[in-house]
C-alpha positions as CSV (number, residue, x, y, z in Angstrom):
1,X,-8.2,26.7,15.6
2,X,-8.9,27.6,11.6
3,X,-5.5,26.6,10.8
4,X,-6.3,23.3,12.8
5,X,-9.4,22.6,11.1
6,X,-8.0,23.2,7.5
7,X,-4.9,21.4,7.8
8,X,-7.1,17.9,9.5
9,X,-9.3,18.6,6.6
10,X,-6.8,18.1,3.8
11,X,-5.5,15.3,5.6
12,X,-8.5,13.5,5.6
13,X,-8.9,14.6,1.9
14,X,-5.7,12.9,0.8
15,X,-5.6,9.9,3.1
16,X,-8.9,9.2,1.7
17,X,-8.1,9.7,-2.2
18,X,-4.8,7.7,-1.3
19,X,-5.9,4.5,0.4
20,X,-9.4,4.7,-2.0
21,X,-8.2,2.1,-4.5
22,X,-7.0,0.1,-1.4
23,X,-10.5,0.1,0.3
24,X,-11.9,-0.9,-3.1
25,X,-9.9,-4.0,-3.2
26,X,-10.8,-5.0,0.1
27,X,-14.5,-3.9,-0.6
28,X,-14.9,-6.1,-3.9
29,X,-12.7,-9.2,-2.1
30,X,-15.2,-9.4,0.5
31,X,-17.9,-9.5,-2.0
32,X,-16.5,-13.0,-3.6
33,X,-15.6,-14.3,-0.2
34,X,-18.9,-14.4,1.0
35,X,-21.1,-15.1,-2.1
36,X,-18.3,-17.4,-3.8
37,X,-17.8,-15.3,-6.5
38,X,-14.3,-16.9,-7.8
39,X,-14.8,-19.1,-10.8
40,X,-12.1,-21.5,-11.3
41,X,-10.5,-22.5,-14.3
42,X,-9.0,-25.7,-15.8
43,X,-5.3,-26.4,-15.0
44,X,-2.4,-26.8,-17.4
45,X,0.7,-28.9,-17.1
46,X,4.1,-28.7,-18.8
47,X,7.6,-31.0,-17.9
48,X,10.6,-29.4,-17.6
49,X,13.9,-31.1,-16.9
50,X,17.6,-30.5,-16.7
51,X,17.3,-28.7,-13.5
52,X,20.3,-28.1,-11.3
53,X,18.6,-28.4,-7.8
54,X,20.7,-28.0,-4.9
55,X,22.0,-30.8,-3.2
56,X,20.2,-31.6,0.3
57,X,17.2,-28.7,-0.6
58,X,15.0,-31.3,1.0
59,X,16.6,-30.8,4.7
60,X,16.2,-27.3,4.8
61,X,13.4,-25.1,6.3
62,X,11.6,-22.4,6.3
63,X,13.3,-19.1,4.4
64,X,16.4,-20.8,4.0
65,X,15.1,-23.5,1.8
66,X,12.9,-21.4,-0.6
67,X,16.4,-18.6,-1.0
68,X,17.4,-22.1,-2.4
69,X,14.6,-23.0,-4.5
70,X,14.2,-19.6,-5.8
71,X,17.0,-19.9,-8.2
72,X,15.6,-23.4,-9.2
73,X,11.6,-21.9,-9.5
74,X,13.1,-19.0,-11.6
75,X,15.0,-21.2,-14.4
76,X,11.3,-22.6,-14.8
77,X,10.2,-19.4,-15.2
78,X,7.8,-19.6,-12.1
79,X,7.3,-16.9,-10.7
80,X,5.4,-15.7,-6.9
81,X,5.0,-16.0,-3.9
82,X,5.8,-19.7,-1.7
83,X,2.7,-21.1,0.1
84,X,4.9,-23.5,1.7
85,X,7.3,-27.0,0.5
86,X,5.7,-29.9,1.1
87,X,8.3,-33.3,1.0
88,X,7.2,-36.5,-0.1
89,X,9.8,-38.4,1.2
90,X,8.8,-41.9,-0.5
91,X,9.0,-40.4,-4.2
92,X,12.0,-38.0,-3.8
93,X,10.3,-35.4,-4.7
94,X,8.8,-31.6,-3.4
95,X,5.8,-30.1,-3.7
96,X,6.1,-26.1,-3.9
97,X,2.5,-24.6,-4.4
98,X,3.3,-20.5,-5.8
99,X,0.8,-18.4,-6.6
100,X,0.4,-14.3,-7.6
101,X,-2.9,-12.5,-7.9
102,X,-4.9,-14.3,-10.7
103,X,-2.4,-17.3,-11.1
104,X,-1.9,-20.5,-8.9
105,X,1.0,-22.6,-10.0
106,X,1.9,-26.3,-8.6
107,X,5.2,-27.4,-9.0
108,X,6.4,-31.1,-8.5
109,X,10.0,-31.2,-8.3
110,X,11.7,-34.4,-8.7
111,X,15.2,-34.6,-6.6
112,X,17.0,-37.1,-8.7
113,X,15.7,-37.1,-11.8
114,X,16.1,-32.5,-11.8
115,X,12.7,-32.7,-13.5
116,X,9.5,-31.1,-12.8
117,X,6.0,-31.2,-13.3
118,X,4.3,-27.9,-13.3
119,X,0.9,-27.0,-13.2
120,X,-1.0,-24.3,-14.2
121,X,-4.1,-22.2,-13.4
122,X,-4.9,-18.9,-14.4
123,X,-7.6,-17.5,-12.3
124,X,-10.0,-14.4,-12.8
125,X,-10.1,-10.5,-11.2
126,X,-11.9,-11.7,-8.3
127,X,-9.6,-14.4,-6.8
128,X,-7.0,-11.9,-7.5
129,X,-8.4,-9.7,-5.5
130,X,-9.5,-12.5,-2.7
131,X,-5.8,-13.2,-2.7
132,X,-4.5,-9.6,-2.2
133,X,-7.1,-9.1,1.1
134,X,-5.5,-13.0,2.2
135,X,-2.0,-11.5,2.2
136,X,0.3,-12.2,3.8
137,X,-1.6,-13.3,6.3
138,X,-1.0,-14.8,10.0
139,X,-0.3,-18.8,8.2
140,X,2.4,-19.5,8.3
141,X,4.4,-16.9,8.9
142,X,8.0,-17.9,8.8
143,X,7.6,-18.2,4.9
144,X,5.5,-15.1,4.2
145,X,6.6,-12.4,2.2
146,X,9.3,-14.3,0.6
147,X,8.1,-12.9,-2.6
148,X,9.4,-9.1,-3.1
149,X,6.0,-7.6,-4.3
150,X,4.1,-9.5,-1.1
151,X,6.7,-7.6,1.0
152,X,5.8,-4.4,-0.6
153,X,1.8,-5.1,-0.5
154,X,2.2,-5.6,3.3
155,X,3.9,-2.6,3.4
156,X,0.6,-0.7,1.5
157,X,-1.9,-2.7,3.4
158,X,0.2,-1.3,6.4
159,X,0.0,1.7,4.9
160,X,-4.0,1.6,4.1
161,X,-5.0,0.4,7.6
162,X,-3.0,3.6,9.4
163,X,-4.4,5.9,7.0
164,X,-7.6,4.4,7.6
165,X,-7.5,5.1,11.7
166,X,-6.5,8.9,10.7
167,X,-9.4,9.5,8.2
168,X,-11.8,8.2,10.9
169,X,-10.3,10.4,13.6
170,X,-10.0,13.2,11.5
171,X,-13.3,13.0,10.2
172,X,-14.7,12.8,14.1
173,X,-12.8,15.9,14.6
174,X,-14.3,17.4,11.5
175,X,-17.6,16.7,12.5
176,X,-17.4,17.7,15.9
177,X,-16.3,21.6,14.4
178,X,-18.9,21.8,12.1
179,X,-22.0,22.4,14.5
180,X,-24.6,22.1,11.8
181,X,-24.1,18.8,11.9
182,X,-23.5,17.6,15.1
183,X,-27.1,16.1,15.3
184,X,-27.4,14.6,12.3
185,X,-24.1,12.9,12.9
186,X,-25.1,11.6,16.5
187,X,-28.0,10.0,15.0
188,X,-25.9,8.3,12.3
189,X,-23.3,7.5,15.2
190,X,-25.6,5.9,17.3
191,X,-27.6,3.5,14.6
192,X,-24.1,2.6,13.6
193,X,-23.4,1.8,17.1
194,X,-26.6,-0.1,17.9
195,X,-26.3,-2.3,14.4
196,X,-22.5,-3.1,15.1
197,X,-23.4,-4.3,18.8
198,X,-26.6,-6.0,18.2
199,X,-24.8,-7.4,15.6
200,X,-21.9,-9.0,18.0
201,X,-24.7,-9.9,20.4
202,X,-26.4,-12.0,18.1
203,X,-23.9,-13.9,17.0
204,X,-22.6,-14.6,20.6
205,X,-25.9,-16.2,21.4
């Protein structure tokens, strides 16, 4: 039973330290979300042209379409994440929204011409870290993660929720051994309890 004890205690040691800069992330993101904390700054535009887009890019969908913009997005030098292609059929022309954690570019890509418009906008700590809690997300999910660093942040926020469950368990468990504080930690228990229910109950009324 020792051997038990220490061996769920270093667990929950590590899994805390390890998913602690995760947590802190999520914490701060929830912060700007609810107070608005994500100043946004004024956009920037360049041209480029001389593009070689692929022919009939317009007609594809989902993941096959941006593995054939990539190539296109990465001779502009833009780099991130897909939000989705938009096609504005009338002009000849698609609209690819990118972003990456503090940057939000717009590009306008003009089929005929192989010219685009690209816009800019740098954005602070805060909508970086808005962005990061966002992702990937459920929307649209037949485009997510077509960026290789999204695919690995799912992957840690996989990683961060798991460790998350074993922390709490382990620390029940911990708690439970430690008879000092059983009563303490059945108080603590049950206001949690009563403020996460009365909680739900209010805003079911």
């Amino acid at each position: 039973m020792k051997r038990l004890y220490l061996l769920t205690r270093d667990l929950h040691l590590y899994a805390g330290l390890f998913i602690s800069p995760f947590i802190l992330v999520f914490a701060i993101s929830v912060f700007c979300i609810v107070h608005g904390w994500m100043p946004v700054a004024q956009p920037v535009s360049r041209t480029v042209t001389g593009l070689e887009i692929p022919r009939g890019v317009e007609l594809l969908k989902g993941k096959e379409q941006v593995a054939q913009l990539r190539p296109v997005l990465d001779a502009m030098k833009v780099y991130g994440e897909i939000n989705f292609v938009r096609r504005v059929a009338a002009e000849g022309r698609l609209v690819i929204p990118v972003a990456v954690p503090g940057r939000e570019t717009e590009v306008s890509l003009h089929l005929a011409s192989g010219s685009a418009v690209i816009t800019e906008r740098a954005n602070s700590v805060w909508n970086a870290a808005v962005y990061l809690h966002k992702m990937p997300g459920p929307h649209n999910v037949a485009l997510r993660g077509n960026w290789q660093y999204i695919q690995w942040w799912r992957w840690l926020a996989d990683a961060t929720a798991y460790a998350t469950l074993l922390i709490t368990l382990s620390g029940i468990y911990l708690w439970i051994a430690i008879k000092a504080e059983r009563r303490v930690g059945l108080a603590l228990l049950g206001a949690g309890a009563v403020s996460f229910f009365g909680l739900v109950a209010a805003l079911a009324l």
